[in-house]
C-alpha positions in Angstrom: -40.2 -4.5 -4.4 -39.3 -6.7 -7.4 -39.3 -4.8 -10.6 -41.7 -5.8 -13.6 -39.9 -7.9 -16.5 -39.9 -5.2 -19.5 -43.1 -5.6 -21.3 -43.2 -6.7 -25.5 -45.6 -8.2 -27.8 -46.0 -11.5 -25.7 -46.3 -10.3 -22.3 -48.4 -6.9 -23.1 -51.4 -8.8 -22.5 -52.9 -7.6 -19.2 -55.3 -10.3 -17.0 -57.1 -8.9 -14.1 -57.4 -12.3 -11.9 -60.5 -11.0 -9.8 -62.7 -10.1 -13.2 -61.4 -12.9 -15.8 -60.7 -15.5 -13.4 -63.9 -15.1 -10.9 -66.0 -13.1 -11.7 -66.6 -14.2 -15.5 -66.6 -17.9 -14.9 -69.0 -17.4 -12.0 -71.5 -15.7 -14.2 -71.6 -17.7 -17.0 -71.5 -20.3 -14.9 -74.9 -19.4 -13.1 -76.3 -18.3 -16.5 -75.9 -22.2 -17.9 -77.2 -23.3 -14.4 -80.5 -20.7 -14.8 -80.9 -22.1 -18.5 -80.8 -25.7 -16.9 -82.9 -24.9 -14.3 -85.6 -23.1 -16.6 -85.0 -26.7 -19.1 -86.1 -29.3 -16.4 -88.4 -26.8 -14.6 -90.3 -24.2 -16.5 -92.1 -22.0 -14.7 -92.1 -18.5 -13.9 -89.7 -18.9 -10.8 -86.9 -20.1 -13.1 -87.8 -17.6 -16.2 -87.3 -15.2 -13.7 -83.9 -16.3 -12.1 -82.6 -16.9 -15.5 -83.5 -13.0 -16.9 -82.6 -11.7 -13.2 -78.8 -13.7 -14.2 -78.7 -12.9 -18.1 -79.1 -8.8 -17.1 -76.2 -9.4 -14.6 -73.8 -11.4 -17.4 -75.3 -8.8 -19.6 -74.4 -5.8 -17.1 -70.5 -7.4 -15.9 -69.5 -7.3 -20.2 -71.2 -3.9 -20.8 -69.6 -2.3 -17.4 -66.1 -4.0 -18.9 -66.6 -2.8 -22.4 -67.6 0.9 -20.9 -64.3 0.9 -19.3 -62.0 -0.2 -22.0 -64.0 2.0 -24.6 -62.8 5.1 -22.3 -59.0 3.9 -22.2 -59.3 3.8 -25.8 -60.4 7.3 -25.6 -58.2 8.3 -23.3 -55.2 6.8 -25.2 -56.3 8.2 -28.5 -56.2 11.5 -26.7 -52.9 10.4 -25.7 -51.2 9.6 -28.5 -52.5 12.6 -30.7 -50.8 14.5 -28.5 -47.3 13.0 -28.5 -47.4 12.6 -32.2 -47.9 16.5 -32.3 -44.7 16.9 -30.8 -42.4 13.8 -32.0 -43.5 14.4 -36.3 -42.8 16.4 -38.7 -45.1 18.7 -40.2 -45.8 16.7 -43.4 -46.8 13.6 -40.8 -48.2 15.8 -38.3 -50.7 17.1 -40.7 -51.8 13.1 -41.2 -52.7 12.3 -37.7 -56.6 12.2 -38.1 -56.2 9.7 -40.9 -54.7 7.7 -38.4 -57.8 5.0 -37.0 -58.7 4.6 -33.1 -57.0 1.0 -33.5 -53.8 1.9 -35.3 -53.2 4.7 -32.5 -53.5 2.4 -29.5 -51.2 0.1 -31.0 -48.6 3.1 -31.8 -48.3 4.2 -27.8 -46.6 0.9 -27.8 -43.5 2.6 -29.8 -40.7 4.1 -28.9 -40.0 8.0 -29.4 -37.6 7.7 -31.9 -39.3 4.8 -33.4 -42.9 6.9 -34.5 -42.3 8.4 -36.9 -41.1 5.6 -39.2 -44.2 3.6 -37.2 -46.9 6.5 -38.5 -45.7 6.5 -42.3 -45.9 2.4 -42.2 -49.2 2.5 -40.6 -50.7 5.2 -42.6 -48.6 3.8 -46.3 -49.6 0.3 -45.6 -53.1 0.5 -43.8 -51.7 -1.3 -40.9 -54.1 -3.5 -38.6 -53.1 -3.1 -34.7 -51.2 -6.7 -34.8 -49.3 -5.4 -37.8 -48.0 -2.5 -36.1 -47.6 -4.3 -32.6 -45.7 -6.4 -34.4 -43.4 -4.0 -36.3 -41.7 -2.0 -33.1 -38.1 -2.6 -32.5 -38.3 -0.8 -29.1 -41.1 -1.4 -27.2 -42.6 1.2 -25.0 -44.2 -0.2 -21.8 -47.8 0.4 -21.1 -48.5 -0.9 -17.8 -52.0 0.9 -16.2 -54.4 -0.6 -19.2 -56.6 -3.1 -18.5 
């Protein structure tokens, strides 16, 4: 089994082929066709093919956006956790200050490289991209989606 190319700020971007390849094009595909449809033909048949396909485009982003909302959870949950045990006490005291964005992007930093990466982000008010962008060592994350 080959192994994966070590993962940085280029490659950390994760595609799921079956969801952003198929599945999205399909539905917004067949949403344009039930707006076309409803265009040239009005009628009840069409208004109700074209609500019957918004509500599943509408249910496929939600059911995606449910799923990555829990990561995010679970990775805030995460990364409080390791930050209690890698910082000091004077950091360690600061971790709720610490936003839901600026933690996801800090599991991407190495062990020895967090604390420095917390006093940036919470000094400076670092956005994700700034932080992302900041790590030396780059700590894999390969199960998000």
């Amino acid at each position: 089994m080959a192994e994966k190319p070590p993962q940085t700020l280029a490659n950390h971007t994760r595609w799921d082929p079956l969801f952003h390849f198929f599945v999205m094009p399909v539905f917004a595909l067949s949403t344009i066709a039930a707006i076309v449809m409803f265009l040239w033909h009005p009628g009840l048949h069409s208004a109700g093919r074209f609500v019957l396909v918004a509500a599943g485009t509408v249910a496929i982003f939600k059911i995606r956006l449910y799923a990555l909302r829990v990561q995010d959870r679970v990775i805030r949950l995460e990364e409080r956790l390791r930050l209690a045990t890698l910082l000091s006490e004077p950091l360690r005291s600061r971790i709720p200050e610490l936003t839901e964005a600026q933690l996801i992007a800090i599991r991407f930093a190495s062990d020895a490289e967090v604390p420095a990466c917390v006093e940036r982000a919470l000094s400076g008010k670092l956005s994700r991209a700034d932080i992302k962008k900041s790590i030396q060592n780059w700590r894999p994350d390969y199960w998000r989606v």
